[in-house]
C-alpha positions, 0 to 999 in steps of 0.5 A, spaced: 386 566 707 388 572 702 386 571 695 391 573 689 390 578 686 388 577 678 394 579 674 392 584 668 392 580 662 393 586 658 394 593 657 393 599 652 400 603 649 396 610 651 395 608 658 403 606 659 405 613 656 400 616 660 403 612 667 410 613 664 408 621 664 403 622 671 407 625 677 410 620 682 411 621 689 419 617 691 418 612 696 420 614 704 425 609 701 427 613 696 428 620 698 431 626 694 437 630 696 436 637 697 442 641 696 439 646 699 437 645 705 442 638 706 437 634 708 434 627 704 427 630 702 421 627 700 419 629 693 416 627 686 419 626 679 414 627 673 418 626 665 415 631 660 415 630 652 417 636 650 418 633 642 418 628 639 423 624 634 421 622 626 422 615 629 420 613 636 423 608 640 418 605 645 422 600 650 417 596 654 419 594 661 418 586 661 422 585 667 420 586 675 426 587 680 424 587 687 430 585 693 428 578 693 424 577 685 426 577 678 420 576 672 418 576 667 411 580 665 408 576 659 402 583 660 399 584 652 401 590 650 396 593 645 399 598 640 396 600 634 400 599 627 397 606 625 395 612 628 398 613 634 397 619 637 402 622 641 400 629 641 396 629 647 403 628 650 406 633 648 407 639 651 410 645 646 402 647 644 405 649 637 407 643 636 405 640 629 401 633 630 404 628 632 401 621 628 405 615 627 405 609 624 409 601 626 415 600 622 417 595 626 417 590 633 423 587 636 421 580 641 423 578 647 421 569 649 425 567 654 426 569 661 431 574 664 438 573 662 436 568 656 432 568 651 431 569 644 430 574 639 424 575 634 422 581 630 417 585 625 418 590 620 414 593 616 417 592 607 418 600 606 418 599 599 412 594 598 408 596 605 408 589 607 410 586 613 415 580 615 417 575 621 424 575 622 428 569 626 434 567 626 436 566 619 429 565 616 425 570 614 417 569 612 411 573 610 406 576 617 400 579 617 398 585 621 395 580 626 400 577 628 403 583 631 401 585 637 403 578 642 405 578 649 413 577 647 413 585 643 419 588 647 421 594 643 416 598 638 419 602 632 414 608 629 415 612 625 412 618 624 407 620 618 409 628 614 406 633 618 401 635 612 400 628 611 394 625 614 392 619 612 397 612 612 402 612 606 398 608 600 402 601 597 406 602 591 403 600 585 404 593 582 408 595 576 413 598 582 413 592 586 417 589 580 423 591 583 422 589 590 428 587 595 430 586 602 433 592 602 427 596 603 428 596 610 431 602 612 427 609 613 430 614 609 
């Protein structure tokens, strides 16, 4: 009798970038054509973050193709709101830090082909955050942030001579707070 195998039920951001960034050898399946030699090659890829955007865009893979299946993986993805740093994965070694900070989560529920569409983002000009469905639009807090459903990270990434998260506004500035605040200008 064979056992199934628990599934993970979740997973930590940095160990996919570090997954996303480990060399791979190709399947015997999936050889590589050397133009040299004429031949199908078996051979090994591996991506390198040589810099990185102001604003980083973090796709994650939800969906598993295999030649008989399609799913949908509901795995929790644990992403930090602020502080992530990617400078260990970058490889230009004068590169200034690169520390960034959630601005905003696109959401996926549903199956693959169908589905809906939520999002998160975070108030530039107030610094809080809201749900966005549809054509409603409700205040979040941070801890509903991080679900299963989170399909597309938005990051943006702090001053290099700024270290800390930048602080809220003050309350007298907040008079004037629009929904226009969005953007990352």
């Amino acid at each position: 009798m064979l056992q199934s195998q628990k599934k993970k039920t979740t997973v930590a951001l940095k160990d996919c970038i570090e997954l996303f960034t480990t060399m791979e050898t190709l399947g015997e399946h999936d050889p590589w054509y050397c133009p040299n030699c004429k031949k199908h090659q078996q051979a090994t890829k591996k991506f390198d973050l040589w810099s990185l955007p102001r604003i980083l865009v973090v796709h994650l893979k939800r969906f598993s193709y295999n030649r008989y299946w399609r799913d949908k993986l509901d795995t929790v993805v644990e992403f930090p709101i602020r502080d992530l740093s990617m400078s260990e994965f970058v490889c230009d070694p004068i590169a200034d830090p690169y520390v960034y900070d959630l601005i905003a989560v696109s959401n996926h529920y549903g199956a693959m082909g169908v589905g809906h569409y939520t999002a998160y983002a975070k108030n530039k000009v107030n610094g809080r955050w809201y749900y966005f469905d549809d054509s409603s639009v409700s205040m979040a807090s941070e801890d509903q942030i991080v679900t299963k459903a989170a399909y597309v990270l938005f990051y943006q990434r702090r001053d290099s001579k700024q270290h800390i998260a930048p602080s809220l506004p003050a309350e007298s500035e907040l008079a004037s707070e629009e929904c226009d605040g969005m953007d990352t200008n």
